[in-house]
KOLBANU-931327 format. One record per residue (C-alpha): residue number from 1; residue in one letter; chain; z, y, x negated. Coordinates in nm, 2 decimals. Layout:
  num  residu  chaine      c3      c2      c1
  NUM       A       A       Z       Y       X
...
END
This chain:
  num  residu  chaine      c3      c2      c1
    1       X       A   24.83   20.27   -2.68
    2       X       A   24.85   20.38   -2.35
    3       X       A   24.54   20.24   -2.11
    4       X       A   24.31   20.41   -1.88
    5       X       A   24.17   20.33   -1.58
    6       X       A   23.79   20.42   -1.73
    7       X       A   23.90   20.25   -2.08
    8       X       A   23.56   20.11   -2.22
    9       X       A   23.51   19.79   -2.33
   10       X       A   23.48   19.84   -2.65
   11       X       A   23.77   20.07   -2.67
   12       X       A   24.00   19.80   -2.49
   13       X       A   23.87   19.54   -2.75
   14       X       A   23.95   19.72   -3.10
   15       X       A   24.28   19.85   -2.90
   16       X       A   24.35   19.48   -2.81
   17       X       A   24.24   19.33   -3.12
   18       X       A   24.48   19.57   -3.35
   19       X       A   24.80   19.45   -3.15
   20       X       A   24.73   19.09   -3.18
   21       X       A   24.63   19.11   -3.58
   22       X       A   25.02   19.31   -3.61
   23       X       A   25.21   19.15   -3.35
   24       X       A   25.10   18.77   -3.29
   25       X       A   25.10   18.47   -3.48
   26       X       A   24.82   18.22   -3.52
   27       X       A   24.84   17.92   -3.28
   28       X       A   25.06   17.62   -3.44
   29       X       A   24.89   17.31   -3.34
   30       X       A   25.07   17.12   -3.14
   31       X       A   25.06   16.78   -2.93
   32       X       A   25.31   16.86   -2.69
   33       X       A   25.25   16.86   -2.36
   34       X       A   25.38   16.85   -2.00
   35       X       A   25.22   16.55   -1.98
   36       X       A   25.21   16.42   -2.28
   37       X       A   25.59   16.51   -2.37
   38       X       A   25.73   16.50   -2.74
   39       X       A   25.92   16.79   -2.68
   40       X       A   26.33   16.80   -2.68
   41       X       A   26.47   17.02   -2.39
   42       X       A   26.60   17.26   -2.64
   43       X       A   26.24   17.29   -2.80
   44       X       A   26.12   17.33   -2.45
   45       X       A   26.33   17.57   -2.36
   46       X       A   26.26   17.74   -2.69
   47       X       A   25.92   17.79   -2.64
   48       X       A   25.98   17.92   -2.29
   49       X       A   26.22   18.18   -2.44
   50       X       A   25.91   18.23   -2.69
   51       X       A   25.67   18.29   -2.41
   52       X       A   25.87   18.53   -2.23
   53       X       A   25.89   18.74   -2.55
   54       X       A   25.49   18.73   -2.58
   55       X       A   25.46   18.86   -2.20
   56       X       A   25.68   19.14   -2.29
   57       X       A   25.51   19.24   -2.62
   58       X       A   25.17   19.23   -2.40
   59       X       A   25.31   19.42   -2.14
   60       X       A   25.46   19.70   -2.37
   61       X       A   25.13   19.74   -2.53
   62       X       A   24.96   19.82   -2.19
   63       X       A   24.80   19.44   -2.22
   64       X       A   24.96   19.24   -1.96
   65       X       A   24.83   19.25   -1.60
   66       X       A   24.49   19.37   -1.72
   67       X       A   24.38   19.36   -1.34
   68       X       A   24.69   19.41   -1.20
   69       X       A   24.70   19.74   -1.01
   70       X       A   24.92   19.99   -1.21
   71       X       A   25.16   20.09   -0.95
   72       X       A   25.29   19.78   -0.97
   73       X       A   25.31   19.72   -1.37
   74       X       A   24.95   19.65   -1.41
   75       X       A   24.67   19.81   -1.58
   76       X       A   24.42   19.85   -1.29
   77       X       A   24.13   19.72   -1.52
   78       X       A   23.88   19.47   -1.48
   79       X       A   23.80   19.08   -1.50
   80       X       A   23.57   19.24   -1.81
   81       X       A   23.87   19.32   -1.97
   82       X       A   24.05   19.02   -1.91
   83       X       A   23.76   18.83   -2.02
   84       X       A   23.76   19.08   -2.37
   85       X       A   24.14   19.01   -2.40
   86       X       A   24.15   18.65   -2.41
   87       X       A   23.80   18.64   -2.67
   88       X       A   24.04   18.83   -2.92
   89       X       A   24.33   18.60   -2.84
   90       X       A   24.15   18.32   -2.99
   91       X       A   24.36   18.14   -3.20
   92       X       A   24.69   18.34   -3.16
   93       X       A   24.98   18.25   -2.98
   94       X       A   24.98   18.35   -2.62
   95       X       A   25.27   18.33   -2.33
   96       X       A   25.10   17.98   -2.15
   97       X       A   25.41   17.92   -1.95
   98       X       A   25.37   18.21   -1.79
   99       X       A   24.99   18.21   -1.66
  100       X       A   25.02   17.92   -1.39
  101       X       A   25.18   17.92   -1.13
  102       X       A   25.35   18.28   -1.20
  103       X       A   25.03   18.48   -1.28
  104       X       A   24.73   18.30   -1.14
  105       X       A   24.86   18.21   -0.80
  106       X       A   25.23   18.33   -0.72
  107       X       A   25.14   18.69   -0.82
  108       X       A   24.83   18.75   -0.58
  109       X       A   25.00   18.57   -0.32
  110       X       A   25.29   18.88   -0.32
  111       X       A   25.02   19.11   -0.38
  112       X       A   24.83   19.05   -0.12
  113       X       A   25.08   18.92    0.17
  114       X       A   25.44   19.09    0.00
  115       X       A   25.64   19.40    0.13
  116       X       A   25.62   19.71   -0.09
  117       X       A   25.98   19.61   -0.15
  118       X       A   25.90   19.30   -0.29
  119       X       A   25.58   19.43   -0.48
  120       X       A   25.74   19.66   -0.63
  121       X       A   26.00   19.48   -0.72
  122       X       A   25.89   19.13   -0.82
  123       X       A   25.54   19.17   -0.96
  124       X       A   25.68   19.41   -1.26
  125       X       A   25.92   19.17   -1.31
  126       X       A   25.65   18.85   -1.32
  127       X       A   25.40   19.08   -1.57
  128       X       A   25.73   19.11   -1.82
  129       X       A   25.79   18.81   -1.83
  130       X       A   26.15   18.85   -1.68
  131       X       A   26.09   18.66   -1.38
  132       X       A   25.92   18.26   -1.37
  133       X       A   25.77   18.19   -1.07
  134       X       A   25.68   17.83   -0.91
  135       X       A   25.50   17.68   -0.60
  136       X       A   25.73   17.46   -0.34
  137       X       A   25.40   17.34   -0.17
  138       X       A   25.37   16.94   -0.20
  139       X       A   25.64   16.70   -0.02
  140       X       A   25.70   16.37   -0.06
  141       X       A   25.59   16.23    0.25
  142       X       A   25.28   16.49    0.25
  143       X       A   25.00   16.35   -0.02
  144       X       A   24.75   16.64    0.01
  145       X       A   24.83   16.77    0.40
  146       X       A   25.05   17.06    0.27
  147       X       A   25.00   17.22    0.65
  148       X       A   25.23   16.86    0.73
  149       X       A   25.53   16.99    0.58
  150       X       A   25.83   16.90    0.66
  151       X       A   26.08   17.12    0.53
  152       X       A   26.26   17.31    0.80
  153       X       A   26.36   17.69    0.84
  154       X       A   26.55   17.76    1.11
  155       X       A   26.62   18.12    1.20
  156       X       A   26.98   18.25    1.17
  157       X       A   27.02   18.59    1.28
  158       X       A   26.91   18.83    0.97
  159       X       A   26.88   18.51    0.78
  160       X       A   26.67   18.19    0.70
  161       X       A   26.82   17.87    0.67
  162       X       A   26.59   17.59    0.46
  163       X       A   26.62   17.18    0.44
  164       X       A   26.38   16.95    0.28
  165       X       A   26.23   16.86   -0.03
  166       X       A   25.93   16.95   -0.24
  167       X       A   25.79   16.75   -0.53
  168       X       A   25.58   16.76   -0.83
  169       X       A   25.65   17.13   -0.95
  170       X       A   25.58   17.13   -1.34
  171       X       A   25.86   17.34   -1.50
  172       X       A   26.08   17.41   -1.22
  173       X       A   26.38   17.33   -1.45
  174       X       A   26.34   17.62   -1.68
  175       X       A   26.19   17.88   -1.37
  176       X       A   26.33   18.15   -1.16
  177       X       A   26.15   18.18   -0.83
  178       X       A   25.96   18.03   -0.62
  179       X       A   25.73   18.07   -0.31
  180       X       A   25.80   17.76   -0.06
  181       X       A   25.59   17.67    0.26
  182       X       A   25.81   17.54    0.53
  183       X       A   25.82   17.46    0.89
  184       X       A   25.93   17.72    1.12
  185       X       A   25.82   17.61    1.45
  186       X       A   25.80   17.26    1.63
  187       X       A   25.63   17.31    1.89
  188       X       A   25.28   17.45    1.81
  189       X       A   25.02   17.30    1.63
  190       X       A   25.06   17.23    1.26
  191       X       A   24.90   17.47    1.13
  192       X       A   25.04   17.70    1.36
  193       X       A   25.41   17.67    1.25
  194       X       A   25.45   17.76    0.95
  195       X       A   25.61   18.05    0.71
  196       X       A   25.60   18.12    0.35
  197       X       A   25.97   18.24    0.17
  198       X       A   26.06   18.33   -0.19
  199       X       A   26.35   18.14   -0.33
  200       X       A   26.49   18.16   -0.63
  201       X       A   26.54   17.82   -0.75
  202       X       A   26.88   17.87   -0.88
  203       X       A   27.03   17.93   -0.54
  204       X       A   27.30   17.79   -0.39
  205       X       A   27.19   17.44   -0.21
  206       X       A   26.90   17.39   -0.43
  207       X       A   26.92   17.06   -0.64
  208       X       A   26.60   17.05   -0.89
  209       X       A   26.60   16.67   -1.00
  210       X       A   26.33   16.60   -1.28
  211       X       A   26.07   16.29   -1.27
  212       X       A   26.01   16.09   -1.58
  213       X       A   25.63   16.00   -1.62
  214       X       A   25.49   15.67   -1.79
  215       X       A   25.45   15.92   -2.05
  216       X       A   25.82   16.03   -2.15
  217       X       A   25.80   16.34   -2.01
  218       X       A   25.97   16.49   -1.75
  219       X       A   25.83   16.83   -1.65
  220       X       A   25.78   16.77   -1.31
  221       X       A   26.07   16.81   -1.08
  222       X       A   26.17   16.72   -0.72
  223       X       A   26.36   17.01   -0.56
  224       X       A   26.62   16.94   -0.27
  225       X       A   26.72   17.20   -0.05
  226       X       A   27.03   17.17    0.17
  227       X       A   27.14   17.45    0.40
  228       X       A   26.99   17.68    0.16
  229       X       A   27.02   18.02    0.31
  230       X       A   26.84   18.34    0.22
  231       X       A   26.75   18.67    0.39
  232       X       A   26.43   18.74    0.57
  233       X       A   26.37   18.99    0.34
  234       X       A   26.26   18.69    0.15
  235       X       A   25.98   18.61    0.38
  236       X       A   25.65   18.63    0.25
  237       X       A   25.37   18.72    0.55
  238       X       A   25.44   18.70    0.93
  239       X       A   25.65   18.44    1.11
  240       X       A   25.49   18.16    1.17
  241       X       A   25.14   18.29    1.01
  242       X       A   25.22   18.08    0.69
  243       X       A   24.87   17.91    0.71
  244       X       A   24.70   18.23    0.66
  245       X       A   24.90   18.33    0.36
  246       X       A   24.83   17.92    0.28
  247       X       A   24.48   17.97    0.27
  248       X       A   24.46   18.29    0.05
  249       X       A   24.73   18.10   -0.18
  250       X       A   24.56   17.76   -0.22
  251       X       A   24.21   17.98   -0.30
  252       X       A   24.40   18.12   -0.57
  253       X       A   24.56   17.74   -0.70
  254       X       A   24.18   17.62   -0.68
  255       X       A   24.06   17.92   -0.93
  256       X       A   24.32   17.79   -1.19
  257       X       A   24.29   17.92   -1.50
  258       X       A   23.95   18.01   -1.38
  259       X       A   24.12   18.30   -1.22
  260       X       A   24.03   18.73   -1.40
  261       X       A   24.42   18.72   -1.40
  262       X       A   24.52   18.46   -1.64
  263       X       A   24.57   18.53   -2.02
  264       X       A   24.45   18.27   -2.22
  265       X       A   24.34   18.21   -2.61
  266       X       A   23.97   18.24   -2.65
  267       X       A   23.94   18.14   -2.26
  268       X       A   24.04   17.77   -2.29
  269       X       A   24.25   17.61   -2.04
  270       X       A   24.61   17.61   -2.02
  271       X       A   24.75   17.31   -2.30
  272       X       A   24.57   17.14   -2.54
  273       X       A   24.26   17.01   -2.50
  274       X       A   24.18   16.77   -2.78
  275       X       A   23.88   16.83   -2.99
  276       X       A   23.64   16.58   -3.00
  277       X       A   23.49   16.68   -3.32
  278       X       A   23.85   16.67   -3.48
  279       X       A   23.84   16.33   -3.31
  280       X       A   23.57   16.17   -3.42
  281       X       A   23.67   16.32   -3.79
  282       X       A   24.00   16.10   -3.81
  283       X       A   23.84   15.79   -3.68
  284       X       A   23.54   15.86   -3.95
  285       X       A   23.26   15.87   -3.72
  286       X       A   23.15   16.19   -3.71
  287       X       A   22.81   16.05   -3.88
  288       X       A   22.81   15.77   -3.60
  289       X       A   22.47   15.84   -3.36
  290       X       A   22.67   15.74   -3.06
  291       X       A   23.00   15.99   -3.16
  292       X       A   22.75   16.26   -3.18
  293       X       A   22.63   16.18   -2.84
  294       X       A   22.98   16.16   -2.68
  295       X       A   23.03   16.51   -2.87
  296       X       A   22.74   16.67   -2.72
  297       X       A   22.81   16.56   -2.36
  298       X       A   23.18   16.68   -2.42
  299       X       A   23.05   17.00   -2.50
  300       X       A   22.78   17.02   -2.25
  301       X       A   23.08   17.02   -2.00
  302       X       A   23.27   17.31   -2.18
  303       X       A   22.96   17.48   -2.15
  304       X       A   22.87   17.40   -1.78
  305       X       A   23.21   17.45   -1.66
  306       X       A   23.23   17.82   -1.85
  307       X       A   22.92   17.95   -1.69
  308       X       A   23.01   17.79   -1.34
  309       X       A   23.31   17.94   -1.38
  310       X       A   23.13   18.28   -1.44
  311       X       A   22.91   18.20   -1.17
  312       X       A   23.14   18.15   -0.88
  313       X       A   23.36   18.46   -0.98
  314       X       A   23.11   18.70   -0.96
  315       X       A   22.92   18.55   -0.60
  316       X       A   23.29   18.57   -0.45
  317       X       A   23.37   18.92   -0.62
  318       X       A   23.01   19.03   -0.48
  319       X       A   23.04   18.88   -0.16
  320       X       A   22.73   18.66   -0.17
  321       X       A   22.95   18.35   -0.14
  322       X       A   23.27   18.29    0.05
  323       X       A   23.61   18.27   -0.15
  324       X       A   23.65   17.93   -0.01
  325       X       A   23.37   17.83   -0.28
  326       X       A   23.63   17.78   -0.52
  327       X       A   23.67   17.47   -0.43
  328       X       A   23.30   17.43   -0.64
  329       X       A   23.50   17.47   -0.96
  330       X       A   23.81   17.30   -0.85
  331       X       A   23.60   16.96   -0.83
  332       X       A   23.38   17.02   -1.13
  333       X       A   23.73   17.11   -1.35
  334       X       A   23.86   16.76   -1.23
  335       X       A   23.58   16.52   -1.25
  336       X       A   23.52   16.70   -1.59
  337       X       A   23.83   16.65   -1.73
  338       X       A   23.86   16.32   -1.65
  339       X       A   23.51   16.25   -1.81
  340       X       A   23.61   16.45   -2.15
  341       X       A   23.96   16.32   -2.17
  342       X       A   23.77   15.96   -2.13
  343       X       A   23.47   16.08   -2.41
  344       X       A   23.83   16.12   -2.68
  345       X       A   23.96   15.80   -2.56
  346       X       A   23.61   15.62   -2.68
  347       X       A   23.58   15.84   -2.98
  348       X       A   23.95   15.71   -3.05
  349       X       A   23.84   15.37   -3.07
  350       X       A   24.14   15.14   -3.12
  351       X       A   24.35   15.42   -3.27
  352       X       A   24.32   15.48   -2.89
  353       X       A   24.51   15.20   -2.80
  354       X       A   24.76   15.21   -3.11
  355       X       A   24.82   15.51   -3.32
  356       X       A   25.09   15.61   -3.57
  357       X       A   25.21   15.96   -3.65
  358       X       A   25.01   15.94   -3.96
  359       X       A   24.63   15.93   -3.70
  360       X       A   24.64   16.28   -3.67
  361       X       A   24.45   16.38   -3.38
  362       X       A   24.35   16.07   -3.27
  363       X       A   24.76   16.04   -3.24
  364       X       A   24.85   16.04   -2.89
  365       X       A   24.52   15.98   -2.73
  366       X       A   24.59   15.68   -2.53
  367       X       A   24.86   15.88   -2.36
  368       X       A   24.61   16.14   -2.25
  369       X       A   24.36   15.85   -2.10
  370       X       A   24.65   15.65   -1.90
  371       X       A   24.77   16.00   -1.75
  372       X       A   24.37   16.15   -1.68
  373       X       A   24.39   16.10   -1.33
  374       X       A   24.63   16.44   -1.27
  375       X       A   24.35   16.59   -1.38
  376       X       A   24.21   16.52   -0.98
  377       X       A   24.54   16.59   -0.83
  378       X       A   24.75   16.89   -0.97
  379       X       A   24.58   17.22   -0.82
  380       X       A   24.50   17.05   -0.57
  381       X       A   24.29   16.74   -0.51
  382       X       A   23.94   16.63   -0.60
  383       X       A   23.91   16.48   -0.24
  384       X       A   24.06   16.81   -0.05
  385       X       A   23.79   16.98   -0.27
  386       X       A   23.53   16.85   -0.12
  387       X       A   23.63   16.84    0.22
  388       X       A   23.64   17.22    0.14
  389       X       A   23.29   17.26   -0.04
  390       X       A   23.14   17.04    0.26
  391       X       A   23.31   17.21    0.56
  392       X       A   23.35   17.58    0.47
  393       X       A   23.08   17.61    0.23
  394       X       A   22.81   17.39    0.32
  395       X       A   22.88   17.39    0.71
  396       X       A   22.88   17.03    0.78
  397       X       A   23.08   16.92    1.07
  398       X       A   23.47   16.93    1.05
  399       X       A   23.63   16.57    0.97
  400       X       A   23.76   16.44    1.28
  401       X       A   24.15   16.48    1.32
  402       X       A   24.37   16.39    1.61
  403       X       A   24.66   16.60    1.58
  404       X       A   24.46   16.95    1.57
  405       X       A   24.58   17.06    1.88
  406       X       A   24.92   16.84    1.94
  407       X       A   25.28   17.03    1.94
  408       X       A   25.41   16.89    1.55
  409       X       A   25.68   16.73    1.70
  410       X       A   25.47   16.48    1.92
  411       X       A   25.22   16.38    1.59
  412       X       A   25.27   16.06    1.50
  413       X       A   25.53   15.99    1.14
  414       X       A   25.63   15.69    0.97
  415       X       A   26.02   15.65    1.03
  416       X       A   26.23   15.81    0.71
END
């Protein structure tokens, strides 16, 4: 079952389709979510276990890292093939944990800014499914400014030594690594000062503290470093050049699960994303003209966002638009989502508001509408989005900032 790098299409598909019909189970339906919660820590930890299995059933079969280049674990094949791959996976079980941060935007980050050390090293390990990785890129006192961050490194001979904190990283309680943005020099320019590491999160210093959401759950973690010392062998990119590994890194966190390198099941998006058919068919109003409406504009989206998605992916891969047009899709996912995971709240009707277990999937629903709004912040925000689409695609003039060219020290803070 060995691939090649001139596999056909329709070779990879029967090859890919016979491993998932033996090895894979269909997808249990579930309600959990990271937002959503209903999930004990032992049943979360469970399914990790479960996804790191998947990875490394994939990735013995020759179908993990589909565009990966094979010298480090991949199969050197194309976003075709990835595209193939997840159309068979449609409605099997598939390692989700796994595709963001580790494989969408950690993984082409060390591709494309690692050591051969740490290439060959790391990205075998992150197609397996033996190592997790995470993103230590938002800070409390930060909002969307990640190029503000606080978190110190302070040279120490061969070493690094990092202080600080980072916040909102989903699953950073059951993960391994992570690559962290933090402030290396004082004295130049923001953007000027900065140097991305690899940690790994277990590390001596680091204290990951989770954050309990209106929902229950509590995925997202705060991570406090204290005198955390590593090697530079753990830098990622030059000292001080951190902003132009940041740049390349945030392009990847804006394709999401748009990106040719995630797996997914029948290309939907990473968790559940509630049918509004199945809605509408526990509330009984699947014959209701107005339902049928709301179903259609739901799926107009899907449909919108899939060929957008499609769009963008090949004018960056062909060079007739810049990679910083991600940020096209990165605002259309988030004002989408928000409109469809509104469209299932109305479909809900009051089940919306007060459910039972016995509702089915109109269970739950109200949870999804009350947290919608992460929808325009994880990945990125809505707002940085289209600072992006009107500066560096469109060419408008650059919003006016007065700490461009100030030393970081001197800019302006709120006491802490």
């Amino acid at each position: 079952m060995s691939p090649t790098a001139t596999e056909s299409l329709d070779g990879f598909r029967d090859r890919a389709r016979k491993f998932i019909r033996a090895n894979l189970e269909p997808a249990a339906p579930s309600v959990a979510t990271s937002l959503r919660g209903g999930r004990s820590d032992e049943e979360e930890l469970a399914a990790v276990t479960r996804d790191r299995e998947l990875q490394r059933l994939l990735f013995d079969a020759g179908l993990a890292g589909i565009c990966f280049p094979r010298e480090y674990g991949g199969q050197g094949l194309t976003p075709a093939h990835q595209a193939v791959l997840n159309d068979e996976l449609g409605g099997y079980e598939y390692p989700s944990h796994l595709q963001s941060p580790s494989i969408s935007q950690c993984g082409p980050v060390l591709l494309e800014f690692g050591t051969e050390e740490q290439k060959r090293e790391h990205i075998p390990a992150l197609l397996r499914g033996d190592e997790i990785w995470m993103q230590f890129l938002s800070e409390p006192g930060s909002g969307s400014d990640v190029a503000a961050a606080l978190t110190s490194a302070v040279r120490d001979g061969d070493d690094w030594v990092l202080n600080g904190s980072k916040i909102w990283t989903t699953g950073a309680w059951w993960s391994d690594w992570a690559l962290c943005l933090a402030r290396s020099n004082w004295d130049v320019p923001k953007h000027r000062g900065l140097t991305v590491f690899m940690v790994p999160i277990r590390h001596p210093g680091i204290k990951v503290h989770r954050i309990e959401l209106l929902s229950g759950s509590q995925e997202f973690c705060q991570e406090f470093m204290t005198d955390v010392r590593i090697p530079d062998a753990y830098r990622i990119g030059e000292v001080d050049g951190g902003w132009t590994v940041g740049v390349r890194w945030m392009f990847h966190e804006r394709l999401g699960t748009s990106s040719p390198l995630v797996t997914l099941s029948g290309g939907s998006h990473l968790g559940r994303s509630t049918d509004p058919v199945a809605v509408a068919r526990a509330t009984g109003r699947l014959d209701d003209p107005t339902a049928r409406d709301l179903i259609g504009e739901a799926r107009t989206l899907e449909l919108v966002g899939g060929a957008l998605s499609s769009r963008l992916a090949s004018a960056i891969s062909g060079g007739q638009m810049s990679d910083q047009a991600a940020a096209i899709g990165r605002l259309f996912s988030g004002v989408a989502a928000i409109r469809r995971t509104t469209i299932v709240f109305e479909l809900a009707g009051a089940v919306g508001a007060a459910w039972t277990e016995d509702d089915g999937d109109a269970g739950e629903i109200g949870t999804d509408f009350l947290m919608r709004q992460v929808a325009t912040i994880a990945g990125g925000t809505t707002e940085m989005a289209r600072n992006v689409i009107s500066e560096r695609v469109l060419g408008m003039p650059r919003e006016r900032t007065v700490d461009r060219e100030l030393p970081f020290r001197d800019v302006p803070r709120s006491k802490r």
